[in-house]
C-alpha positions as CSV (number, residue, x, y, z in Angstrom):
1,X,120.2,-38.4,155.9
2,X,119.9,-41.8,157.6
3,X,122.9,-41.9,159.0
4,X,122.6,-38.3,160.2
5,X,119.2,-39.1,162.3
6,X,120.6,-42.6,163.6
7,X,123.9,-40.5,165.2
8,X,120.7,-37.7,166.2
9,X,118.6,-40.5,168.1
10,X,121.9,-42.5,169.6
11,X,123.2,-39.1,170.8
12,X,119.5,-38.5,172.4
13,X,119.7,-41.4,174.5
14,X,122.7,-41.0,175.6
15,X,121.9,-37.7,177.0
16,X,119.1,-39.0,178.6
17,X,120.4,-42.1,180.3
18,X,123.3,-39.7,181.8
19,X,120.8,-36.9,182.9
20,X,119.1,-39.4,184.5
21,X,121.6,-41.1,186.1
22,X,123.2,-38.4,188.4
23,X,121.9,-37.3,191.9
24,X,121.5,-32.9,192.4
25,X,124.7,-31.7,194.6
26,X,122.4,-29.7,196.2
27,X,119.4,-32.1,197.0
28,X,118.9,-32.2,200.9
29,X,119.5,-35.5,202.6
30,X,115.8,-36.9,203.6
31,X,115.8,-37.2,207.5
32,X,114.6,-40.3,209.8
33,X,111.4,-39.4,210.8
34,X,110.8,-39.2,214.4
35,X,107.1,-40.4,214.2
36,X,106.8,-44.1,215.9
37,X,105.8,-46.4,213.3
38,X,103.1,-48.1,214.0
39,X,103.7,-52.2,214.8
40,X,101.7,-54.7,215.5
41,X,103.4,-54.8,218.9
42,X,101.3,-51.3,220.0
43,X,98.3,-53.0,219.8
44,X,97.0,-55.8,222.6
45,X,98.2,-58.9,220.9
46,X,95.3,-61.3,221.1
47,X,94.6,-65.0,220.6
48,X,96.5,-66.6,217.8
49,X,93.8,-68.2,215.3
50,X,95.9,-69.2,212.7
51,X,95.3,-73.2,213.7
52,X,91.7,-72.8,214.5
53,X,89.4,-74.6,212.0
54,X,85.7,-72.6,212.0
55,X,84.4,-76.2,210.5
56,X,85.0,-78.0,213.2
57,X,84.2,-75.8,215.9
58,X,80.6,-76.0,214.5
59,X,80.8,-78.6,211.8
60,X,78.3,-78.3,208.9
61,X,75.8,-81.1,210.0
62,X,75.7,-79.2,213.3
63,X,74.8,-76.0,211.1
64,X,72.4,-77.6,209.2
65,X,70.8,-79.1,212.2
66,X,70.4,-75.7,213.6
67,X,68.4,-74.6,210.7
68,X,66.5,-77.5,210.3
69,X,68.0,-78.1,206.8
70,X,70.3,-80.2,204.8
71,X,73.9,-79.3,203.5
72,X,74.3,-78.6,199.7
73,X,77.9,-78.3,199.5
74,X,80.3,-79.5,201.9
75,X,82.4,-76.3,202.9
76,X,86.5,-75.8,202.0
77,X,87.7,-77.1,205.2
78,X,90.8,-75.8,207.4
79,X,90.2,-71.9,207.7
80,X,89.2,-69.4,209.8
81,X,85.9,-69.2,208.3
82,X,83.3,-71.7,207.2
83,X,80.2,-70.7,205.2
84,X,77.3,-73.6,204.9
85,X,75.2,-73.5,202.1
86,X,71.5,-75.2,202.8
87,X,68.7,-76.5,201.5
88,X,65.9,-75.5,204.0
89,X,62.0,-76.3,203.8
90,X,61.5,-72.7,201.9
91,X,64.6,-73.4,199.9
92,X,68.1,-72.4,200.3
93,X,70.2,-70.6,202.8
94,X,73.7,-69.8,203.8
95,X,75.2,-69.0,207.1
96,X,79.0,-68.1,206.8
97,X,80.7,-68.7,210.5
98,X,84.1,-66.9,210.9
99,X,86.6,-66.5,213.6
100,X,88.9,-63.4,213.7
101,X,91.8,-61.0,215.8
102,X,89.7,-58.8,218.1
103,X,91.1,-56.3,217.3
104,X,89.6,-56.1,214.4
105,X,85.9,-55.6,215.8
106,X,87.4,-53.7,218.5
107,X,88.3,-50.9,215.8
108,X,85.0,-51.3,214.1
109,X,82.3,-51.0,217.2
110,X,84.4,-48.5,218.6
111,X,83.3,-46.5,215.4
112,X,79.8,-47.1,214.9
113,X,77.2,-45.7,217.4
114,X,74.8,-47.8,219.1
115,X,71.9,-48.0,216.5
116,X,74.8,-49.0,214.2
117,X,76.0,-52.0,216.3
118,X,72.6,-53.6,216.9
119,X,70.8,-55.6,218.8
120,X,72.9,-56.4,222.1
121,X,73.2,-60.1,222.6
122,X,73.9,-61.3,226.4
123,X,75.3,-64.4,227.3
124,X,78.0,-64.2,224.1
125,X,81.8,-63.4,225.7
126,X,82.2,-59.8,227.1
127,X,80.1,-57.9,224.0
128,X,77.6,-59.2,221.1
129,X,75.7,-57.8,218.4
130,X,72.9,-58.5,215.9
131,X,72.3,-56.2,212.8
132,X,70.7,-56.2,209.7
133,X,73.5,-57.0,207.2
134,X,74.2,-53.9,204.7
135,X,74.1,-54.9,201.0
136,X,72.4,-58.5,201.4
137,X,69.4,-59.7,203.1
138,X,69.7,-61.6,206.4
139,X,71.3,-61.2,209.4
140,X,75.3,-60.5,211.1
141,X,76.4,-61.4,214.7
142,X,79.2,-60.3,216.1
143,X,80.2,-61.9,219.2
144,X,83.8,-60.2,220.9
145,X,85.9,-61.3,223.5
146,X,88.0,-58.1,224.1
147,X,91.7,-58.3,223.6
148,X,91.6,-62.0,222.5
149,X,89.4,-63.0,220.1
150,X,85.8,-62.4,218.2
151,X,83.3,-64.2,215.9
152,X,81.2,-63.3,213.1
153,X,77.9,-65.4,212.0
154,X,75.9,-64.0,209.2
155,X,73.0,-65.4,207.3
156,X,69.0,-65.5,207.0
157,X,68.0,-66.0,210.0
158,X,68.4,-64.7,213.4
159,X,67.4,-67.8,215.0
160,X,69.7,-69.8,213.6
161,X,72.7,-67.6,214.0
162,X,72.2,-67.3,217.7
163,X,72.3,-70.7,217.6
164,X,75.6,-70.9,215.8
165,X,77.3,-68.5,217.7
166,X,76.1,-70.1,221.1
167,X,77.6,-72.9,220.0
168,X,80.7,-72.0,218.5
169,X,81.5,-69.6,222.4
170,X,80.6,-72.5,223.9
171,X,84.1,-74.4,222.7
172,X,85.9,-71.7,222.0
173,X,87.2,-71.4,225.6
């Protein structure tokens, strides 16, 4: 009886790595699609940020300075982004500075109405906006230089985000 069910399972998987293994006759041959994929190349190539540091475009003593504060934890240096953490008179705030493709804020004003966007900012590049942030207290800033580049500021105050992002436009030429 052992011997019977080993032959029963070996001749199982055979069958099944065999049925497995051939292709239909009849299966249709899948066409090319004639769609355009979409590439990076349809959309406006802006600014490349990959070598732009956000902590030395404002550095965090310049941050902390513009909140009247002092900086907790010196911030990962060497990215696009660069989030200082402070201890202010009423305690402790963070401000997260960030530089990005346009592109990307293009796509999200385009779909939010004007309540949505904000506040409009002059005197920021070509567009700017100040909202109440969704899920956290405090404050985002969007700042957008169409078809090159755009900034994001976030944190507690307003004050001191305008102050960040006037900065940070100020030597991103």
């Amino acid at each position: 009886m052992k011997n019977f069910l080993s032959v029963f399972f070996l001749a199982s998987i055979m069958a099944s790595a065999f049925s497995c293994s051939k292709a239909p006759q009849d299966a249709p041959q899948a066409k090319p699609s004639t769609v355009p994929a979409a590439t990076a190349q349809s959309a406006p190539k802006g600014r490349d940020i990959s070598g732009m540091k956000a902590c030395e475009i404002v550095t965090p003593d310049e941050a902390a300075a513009r909140a009247g504060g002092k900086l907790l934890t010196k911030p990962i240096p060497g990215g696009s982004t660069c989030m200082y953490v402070l201890e202010v008179p009423k305690g402790t705030e963070s401000y997260n500075f960030s530089i990005q493709p346009a592109a990307m804020y293009e796509a999200l004003l385009s779909v939010k109405s004007e309540k949505e966007k904000g506040e409009k900012i002059p005197g920021l590049w070509e567009e700017a906006y100040l909202a109440p942030r969704d899920l956290t207290k405090g404050f985002s800033l969007i700042a957008l230089k169409r078809g090159d580049i755009a900034i994001e500021v976030s944190g507690e105050r307003k004050e001191v985000l305008l102050e960040i992002a006037k900065l940070a436009v100020s030597r991103i030429q």
